[in-house]
C-alpha positions in Angstrom: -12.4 21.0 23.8 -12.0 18.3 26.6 -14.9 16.5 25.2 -13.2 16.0 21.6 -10.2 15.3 23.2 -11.8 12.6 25.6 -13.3 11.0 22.1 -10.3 11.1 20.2 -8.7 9.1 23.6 -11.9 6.6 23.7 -11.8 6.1 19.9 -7.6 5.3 20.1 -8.0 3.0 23.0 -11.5 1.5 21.2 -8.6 0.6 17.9 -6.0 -1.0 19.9 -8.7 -3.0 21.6 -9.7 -4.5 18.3 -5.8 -4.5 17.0 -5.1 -6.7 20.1 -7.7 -9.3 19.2 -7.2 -9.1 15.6 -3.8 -9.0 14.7 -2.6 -12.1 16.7 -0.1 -13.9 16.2 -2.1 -17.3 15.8 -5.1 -14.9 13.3 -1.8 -14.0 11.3 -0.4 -17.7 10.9 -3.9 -18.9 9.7 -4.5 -15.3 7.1 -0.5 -16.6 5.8 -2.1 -20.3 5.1 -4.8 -18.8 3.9 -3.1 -16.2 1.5 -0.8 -19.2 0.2 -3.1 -21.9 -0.5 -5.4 -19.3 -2.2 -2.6 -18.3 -4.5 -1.6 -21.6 -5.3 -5.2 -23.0 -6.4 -5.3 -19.6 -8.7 -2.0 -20.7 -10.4 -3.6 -24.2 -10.7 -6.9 -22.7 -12.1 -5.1 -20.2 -14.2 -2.3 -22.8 -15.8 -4.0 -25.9 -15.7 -8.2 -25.4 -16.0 -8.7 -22.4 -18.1 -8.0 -22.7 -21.4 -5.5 -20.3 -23.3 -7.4 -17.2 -25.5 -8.2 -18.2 -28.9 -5.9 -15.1 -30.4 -3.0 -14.7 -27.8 -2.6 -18.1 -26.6 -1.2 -19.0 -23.3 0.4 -15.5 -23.0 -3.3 -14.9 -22.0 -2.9 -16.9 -18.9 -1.1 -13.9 -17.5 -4.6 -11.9 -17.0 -5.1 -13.7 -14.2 -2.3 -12.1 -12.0 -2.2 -9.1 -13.6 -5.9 -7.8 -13.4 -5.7 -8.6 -9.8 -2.7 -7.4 -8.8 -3.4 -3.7 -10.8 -6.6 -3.5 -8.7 -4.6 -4.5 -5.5 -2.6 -1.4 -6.3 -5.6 0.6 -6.6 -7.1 -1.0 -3.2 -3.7 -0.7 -1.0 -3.9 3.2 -2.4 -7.3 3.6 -1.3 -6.7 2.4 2.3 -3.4 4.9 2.2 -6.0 7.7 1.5 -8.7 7.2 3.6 -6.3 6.2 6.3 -4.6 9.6 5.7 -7.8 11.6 5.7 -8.6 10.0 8.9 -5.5 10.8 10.0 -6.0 14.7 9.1 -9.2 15.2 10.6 -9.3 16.1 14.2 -11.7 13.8 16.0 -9.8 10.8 14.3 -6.6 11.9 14.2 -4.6 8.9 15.6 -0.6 8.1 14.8 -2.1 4.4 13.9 -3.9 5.9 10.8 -0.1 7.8 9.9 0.9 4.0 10.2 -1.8 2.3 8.3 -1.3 4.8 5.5 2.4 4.3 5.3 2.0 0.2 5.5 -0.7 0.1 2.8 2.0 2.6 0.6 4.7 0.3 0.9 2.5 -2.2 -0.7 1.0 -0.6 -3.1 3.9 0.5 -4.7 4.9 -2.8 -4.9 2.0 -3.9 -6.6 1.9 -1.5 -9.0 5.5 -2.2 -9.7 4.7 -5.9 -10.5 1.3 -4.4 -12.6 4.2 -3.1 -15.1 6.2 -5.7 -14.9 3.4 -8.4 -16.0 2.3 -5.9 -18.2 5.3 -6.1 -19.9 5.7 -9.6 -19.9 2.4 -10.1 -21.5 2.7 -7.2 -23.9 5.7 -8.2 -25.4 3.9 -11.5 -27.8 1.2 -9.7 -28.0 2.1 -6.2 -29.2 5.6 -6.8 -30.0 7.4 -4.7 -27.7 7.7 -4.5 -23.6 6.6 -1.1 -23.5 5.0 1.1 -25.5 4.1 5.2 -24.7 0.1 4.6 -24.6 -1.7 6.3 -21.5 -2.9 3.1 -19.5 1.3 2.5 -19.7 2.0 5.8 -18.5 -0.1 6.4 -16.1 0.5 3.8 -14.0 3.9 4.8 -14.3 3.3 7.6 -13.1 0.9 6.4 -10.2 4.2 4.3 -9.5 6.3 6.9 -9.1 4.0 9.6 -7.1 3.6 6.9 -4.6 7.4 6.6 -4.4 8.0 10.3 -3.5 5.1 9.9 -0.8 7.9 7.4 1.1 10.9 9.7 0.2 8.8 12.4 1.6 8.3 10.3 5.0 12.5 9.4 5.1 12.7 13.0 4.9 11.1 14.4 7.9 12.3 13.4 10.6 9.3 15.0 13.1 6.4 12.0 13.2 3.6 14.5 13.5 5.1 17.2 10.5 5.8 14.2 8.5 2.4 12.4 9.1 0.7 16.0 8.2 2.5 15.7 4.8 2.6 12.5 3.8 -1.0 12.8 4.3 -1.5 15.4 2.1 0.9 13.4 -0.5 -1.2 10.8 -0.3 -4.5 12.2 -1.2 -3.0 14.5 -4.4 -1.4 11.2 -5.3 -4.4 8.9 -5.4 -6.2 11.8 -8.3 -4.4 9.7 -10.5 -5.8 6.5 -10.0 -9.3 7.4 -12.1 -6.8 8.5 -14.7 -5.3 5.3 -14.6 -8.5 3.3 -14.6 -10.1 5.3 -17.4 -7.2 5.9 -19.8 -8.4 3.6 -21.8 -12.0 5.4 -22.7 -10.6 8.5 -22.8 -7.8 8.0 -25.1 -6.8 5.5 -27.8 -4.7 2.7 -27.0 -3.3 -0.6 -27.1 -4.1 -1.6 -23.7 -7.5 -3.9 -24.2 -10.8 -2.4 -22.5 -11.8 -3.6 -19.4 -12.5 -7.5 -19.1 -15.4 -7.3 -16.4 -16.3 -3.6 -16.5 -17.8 -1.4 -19.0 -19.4 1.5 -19.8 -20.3 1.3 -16.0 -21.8 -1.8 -15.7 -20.5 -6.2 -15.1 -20.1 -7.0 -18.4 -17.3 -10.0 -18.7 -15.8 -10.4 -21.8 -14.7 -13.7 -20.9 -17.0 -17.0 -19.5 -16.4 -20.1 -17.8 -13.0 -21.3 -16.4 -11.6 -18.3 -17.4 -14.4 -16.0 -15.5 -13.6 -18.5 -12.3 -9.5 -18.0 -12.6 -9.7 -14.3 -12.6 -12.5 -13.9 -9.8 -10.0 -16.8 -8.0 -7.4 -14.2 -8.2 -9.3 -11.6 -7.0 -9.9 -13.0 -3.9 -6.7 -15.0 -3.4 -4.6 -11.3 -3.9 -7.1 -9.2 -1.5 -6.1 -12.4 1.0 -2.5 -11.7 0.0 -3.0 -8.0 0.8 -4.6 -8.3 3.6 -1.7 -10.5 5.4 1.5 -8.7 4.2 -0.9 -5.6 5.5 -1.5 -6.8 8.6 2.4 -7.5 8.9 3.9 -4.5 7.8 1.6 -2.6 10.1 2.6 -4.8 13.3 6.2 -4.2 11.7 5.5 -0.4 11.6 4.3 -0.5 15.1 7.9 -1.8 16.1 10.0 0.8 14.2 7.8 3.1 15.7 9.1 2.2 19.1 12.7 2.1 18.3 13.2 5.4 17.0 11.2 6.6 20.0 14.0 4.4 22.2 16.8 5.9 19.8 15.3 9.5 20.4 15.3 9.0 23.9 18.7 7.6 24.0 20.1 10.7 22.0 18.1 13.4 24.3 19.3 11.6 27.7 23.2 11.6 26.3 22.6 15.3 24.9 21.6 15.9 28.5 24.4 14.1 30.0 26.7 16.5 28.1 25.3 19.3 28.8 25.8 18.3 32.6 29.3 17.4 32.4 30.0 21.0 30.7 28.4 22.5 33.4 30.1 21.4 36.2 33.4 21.5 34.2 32.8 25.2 33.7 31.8 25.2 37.6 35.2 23.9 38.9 36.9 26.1 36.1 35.1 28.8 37.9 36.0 27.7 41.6 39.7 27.6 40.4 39.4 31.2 39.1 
């Protein structure tokens, strides 16, 4: 028992050994740089080099956010998974995992959110409508919305370890729906176009040239994009973290307090007697 315990100690201290010379403030400023000039050559690429689809035009154009930004989703609620199953098993079991899990949420939800919304946005020349009740649509509206009861679920406990326990467990039932998502459209009829890179298991782009280059652009500019606002939002975490541990504190040292006061007031009112 003291052995696993002494692991789990050595394997926490071994994490915020690399957080420290990782996450720096000067690593962060130059991931942000990064991030940003990465996003602006895709909308360069993607409005200016590739040329629109010969049947939708320059609505097309939009593939080249959207794509990457769905599988952003899909990656940010990975890393909330595995972060959460680390998080459950004992040997790793570390409140930074809780934290990682909860960051990567935040983001994928909000990812996801912008999936639909560019979804929309280019569905609406193309099919006529904004929205249409076809399972690729769905889905990730639902995916969207079982991620946002896994961060009701953490503002609702207010215990870190009961709440890290299950969100954790929120997390991992939530991500069974992002095969669903990714596979609606093989297993049911629908609007939504089949995969542009991907099929039937294996790289098979529908698309060539500039257009192949934008979207592999964007792939790599949003994981860079990901991979900063993650980095934040965890060091931002981290801080929260510490203020409602000050705030608890607080409360428990003037509950005290009170409790003293009432005391010797009920002393002297004894004395008097």
């Amino acid at each position: 028992m003291s052995d696993s315990k002494g692991s789990t100690a050595g394997d926490g201290a071994s994490v915020a050994a690399i957080e420290s010379r990782l996450l720096t403030e000067g690593n962060l400023r130059a991931l942000g740089v990064v991030a940003v000039l990465g996003l602006a050559v895709l909308a360069f690429l993607g409005l200016s080099v590739a040329p629109p689809d010969r049947y939708q035009g320059d609505a097309q154009r939009l593939m080249y956010v959207h794509v990457p930004t769905a599988l952003m989703g899909f990656t940010a609620f990975a890393v909330t998974t595995a972060a959460s199953g680390l998080y459950l098993w004992r040997r790793t079991r570390n409140p930074r995992w809780d934290r990682l899990a909860a960051s990567s949420a935040e983001l994928g939800v909000v990812f996801t959110a912008l999936t639909l919304g560019l979804g929309m946005l280019w569905g609406k020349p193309v099919w006529g409508e904004f929205w249409t009740w076809h399972a690729r649509l769905v889905t990730t509206a639902v995916l969207l919305f079982l991620y946002l009861g896994y961060l009701a679920l953490r503002r609702m406990i207010a215990d870190p370890g009961t709440r890290a326990r299950r969100s954790a467990l929120a997390a991992i039932v939530a991500f069974a729906d992002v095969p669903v998502v990714y596979f609606s459209v093989d297993w049911w009829r629908s609007l939504h176009q089949k995969g542009t890179l991907v099929n039937g298991g294996r790289f098979d782009p529908q698309i060539h040239g500039t257009m192949l280059l934008a979207l592999m652009w964007g792939f790599g500019a949003m994981g860079v994009a990901y991979a900063y606002l993650l980095a934040r939002r965890f060091l931002l975490a981290a801080m929260e973290e510490g203020i409602e541990e000050r705030m608890l504190d607080a409360a428990i040292a003037e509950r005290l307090a009170e409790a003293e006061l009432e005391q010797a007031a009920a002393f002297k009112a004894t004395e008097v007697v």
